[in-house]
N, C-alpha and C positions, 0 to 999 in steps of 0.2 A: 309305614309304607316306605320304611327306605330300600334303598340296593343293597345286594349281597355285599359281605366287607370288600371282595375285590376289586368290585368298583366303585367304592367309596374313596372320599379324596376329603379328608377332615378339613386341609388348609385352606383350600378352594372353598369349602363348604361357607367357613367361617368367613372368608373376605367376601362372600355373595351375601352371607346373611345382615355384615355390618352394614353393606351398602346398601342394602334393602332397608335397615333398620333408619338408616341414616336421610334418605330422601324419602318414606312414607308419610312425616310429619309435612312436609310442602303439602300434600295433599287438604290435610286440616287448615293451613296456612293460606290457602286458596280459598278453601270455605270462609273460612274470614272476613278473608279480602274482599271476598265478594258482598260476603252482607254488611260488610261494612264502609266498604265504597263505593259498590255498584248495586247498593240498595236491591239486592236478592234476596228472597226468602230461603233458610234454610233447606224447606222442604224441596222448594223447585232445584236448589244446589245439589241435594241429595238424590235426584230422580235424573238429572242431568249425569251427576257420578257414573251411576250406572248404566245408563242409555250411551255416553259413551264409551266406557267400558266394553260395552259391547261391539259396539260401529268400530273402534280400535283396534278387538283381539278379533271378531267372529271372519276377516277377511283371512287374516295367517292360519285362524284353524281350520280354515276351508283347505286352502291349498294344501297343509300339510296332512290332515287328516281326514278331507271329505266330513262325509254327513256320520264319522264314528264319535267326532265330541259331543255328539246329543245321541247317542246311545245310551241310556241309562238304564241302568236292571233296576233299578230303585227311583225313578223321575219323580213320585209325588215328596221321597227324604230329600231331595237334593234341592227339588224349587221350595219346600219348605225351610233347608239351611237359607235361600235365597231370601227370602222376607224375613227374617232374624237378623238375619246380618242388613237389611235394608234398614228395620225396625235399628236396629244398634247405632245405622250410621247415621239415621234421622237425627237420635236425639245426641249425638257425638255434635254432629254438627251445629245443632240447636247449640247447645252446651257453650261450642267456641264462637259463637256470635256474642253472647254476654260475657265470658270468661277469660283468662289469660290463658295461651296455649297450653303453658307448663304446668299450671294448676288442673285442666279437665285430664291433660294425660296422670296424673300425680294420681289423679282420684282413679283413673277409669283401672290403674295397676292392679286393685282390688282382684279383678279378675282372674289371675293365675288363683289368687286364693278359694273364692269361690267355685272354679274349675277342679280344682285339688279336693274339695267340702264332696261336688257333687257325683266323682270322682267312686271315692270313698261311700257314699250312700246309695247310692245308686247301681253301681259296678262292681262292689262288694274290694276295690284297691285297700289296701292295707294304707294307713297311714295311721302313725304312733304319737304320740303324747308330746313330740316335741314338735312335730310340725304343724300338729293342731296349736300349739301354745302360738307358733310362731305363723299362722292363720291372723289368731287373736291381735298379735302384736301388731301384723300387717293393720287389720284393721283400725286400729287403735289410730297410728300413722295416718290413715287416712281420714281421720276425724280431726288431727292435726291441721290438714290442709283445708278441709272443707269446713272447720268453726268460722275460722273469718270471711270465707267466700259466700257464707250461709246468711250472714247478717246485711253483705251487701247486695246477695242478689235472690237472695230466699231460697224456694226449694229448685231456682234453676242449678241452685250447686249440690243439687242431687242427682239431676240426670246423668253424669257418667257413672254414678252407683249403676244407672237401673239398665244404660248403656252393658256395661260390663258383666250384668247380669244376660243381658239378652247375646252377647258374644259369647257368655262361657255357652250359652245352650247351642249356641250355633256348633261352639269346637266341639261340644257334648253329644253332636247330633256324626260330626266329622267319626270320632272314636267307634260311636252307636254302630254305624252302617261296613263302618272296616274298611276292606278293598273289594268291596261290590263293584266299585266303578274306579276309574281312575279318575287321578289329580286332576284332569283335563279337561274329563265332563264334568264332574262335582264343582268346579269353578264355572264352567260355562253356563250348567243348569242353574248354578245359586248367581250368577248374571243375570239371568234370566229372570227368577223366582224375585229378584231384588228390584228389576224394571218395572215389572208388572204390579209389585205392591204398593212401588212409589207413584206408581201412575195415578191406581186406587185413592191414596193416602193424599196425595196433592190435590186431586179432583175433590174429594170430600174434605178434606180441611179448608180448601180454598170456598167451596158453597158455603159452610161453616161460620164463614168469615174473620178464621184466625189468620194471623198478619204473618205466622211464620209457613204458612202453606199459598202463599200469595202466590198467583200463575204469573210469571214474563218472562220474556225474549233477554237476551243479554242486554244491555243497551249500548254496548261498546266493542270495536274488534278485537282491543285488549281484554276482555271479558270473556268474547267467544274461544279466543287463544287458549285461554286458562283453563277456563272448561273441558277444552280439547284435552291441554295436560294434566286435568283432573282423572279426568277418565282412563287418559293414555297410562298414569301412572299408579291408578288402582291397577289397571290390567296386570298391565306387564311387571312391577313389582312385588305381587305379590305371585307370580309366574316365577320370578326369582326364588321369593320363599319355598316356593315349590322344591326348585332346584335343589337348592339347599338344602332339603330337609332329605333329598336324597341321595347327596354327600358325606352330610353326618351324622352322627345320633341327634336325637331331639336335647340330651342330659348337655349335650355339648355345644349347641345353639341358644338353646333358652334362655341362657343370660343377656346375651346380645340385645333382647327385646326392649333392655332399659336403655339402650342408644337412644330409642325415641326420645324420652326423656331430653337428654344433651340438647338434639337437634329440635325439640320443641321448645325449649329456653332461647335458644340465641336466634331460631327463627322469630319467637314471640317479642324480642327484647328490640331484633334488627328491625321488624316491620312496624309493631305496635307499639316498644317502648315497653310490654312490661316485661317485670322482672321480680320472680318468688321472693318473699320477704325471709327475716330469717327464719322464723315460726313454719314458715313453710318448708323450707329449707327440711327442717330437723324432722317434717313428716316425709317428706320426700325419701330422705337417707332411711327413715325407721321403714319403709312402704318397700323401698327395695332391697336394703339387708333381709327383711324378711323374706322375701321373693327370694333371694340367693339363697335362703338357706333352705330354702323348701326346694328349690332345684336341686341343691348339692344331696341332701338327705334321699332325694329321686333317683340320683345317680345313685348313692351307694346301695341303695337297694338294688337296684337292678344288675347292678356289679355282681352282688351275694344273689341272685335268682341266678344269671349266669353261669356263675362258680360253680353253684350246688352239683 
């Protein structure tokens, strides 16, 4: 869904993607904060996410666009992307209440590879013998990082696996539907779709009586603040990536995404103190050279489809 090449602008593209890349890890850093200072439940963090999310962006898309960003040719695919990607940020965020920032993002990178797997079986993409290899290797890396995360917090260092799974099907569902709708409503519908399940999911996990679906109020103005900039910066950030992805190719963006990475280390080391050991280190580097190389191998394909 990008622009025609003439109105594409690569440089631009690339300095909106980094800075998107760059301040979307506050977001996770927030969820932390929270459960770990202001004694909030993941879940209630995750349902907040999105409700303001919405209370944020649904004013500017008023004004700008009236009642056409909830025009959807397709509303039941778009509020369905909305509860996957709920579902993903639930347990994302579940994740960085036990976890170090750097290690749930280290893990959750899986995700280009499993996106590229489902890609490929599903969509009938071509992918050759060295990107599968380098799938594997991805993975591999990622059992680097999650063996000693596994022994100290069990199978909670599995949820950005299952995280990552349920965002590749969200982008799975992005590819699925095309340009039925634009960037505009597909975000505002999977806003939408994302409110409504966490509302579901908090009410029933909080009857339940599990302690990460616990119902409250912020208990602090600093609390409500953050929440505001929770929300405020799901929106509008990933509004950015929007932009972006209409600047340049996606073969030319996609590396960018390991910026999180950076900026979830020094947020996690600034606020929490921690800090990937070298073990982790060495999964981290194998988790993203693979990444890169499954991007670069993307691009040149599509380089030789173009040519032909």
């Amino acid at each position: 869904m990008s622009q025609p090449q003439s109105q594409q602008n690569p440089l631009q593209g690339m300095a909106i993607m980094a800075g998107a890349m760059i301040v979307l890890p506050a977001m996770d850093a927030i969820a932390k904060y929270m459960a770990t200072f202001e004694s909030m439940s993941p879940g209630q963090v995750t349902f907040y996410r999105f409700f303001f999310q919405l209370v944020c962006t649904l004013p500017l898309l008023f004004v700008l666009f009236r009642w056409k960003a909830l025009h959807a040719k397709r509303p039941w695919m778009n509020l369905l992307r909305g509860v996957l990607h709920g579902a993903a940020s639930l347990l994302f965020f579940v994740a960085v209440k036990y976890m170090p920032l750097a290690d749930v993002f280290a893990i959750y990178f899986v995700e280009p590879f499993m996106l590229t797997a489902m890609s490929a079986l599903f969509l009938g993409d071509k992918v050759g013998s060295r990107r599968w290899t380098a799938i594997v290797v991805g993975f591999g890396g990622a059992m680097i990082v999650i063996q000693p995360s596994y022994e100290i917090f069990g199978l909670k260092a599995l949820l950005p696996v299952f995280c990552a799974f349920l965002y590749s099907l969200y982008l799975f569902l992005n590819r699925a539907i095309g340009e039925a709708d634009s960037p505009l409503t597909m975000q505002t519908m999977a806003g939408i779709g994302g409110t409504l399940f966490m509302a579901v999911a908090l009410f029933g996990g909080n009857a339940a009586g599990i302690a990460d679906f616990e119902i409250s109020l912020p208990s602090s103005l600093l609390g409500l603040v953050l929440l505001l900039i929770l929300g405020s910066l799901s929106g509008y950030a990933h509004l950015l990536v929007v932009r972006a992805f209409r600047l340049a190719p996606l073969s030319l963006l996609a590396p960018f995404q390991y910026f999180e990475i950076i900026s979830a280390t020094v947020l996690g080391y600034a606020l929490f103190n921690d800090f990937p050991t070298v073990s982790k280190w060495i999964g981290i580097a194998i988790i993203v050279a693979s990444g890169l190389f499954i991007i670069w191998r993307e691009r040149l394909q599509s380089q030789s489809v173009n040519s032909a």
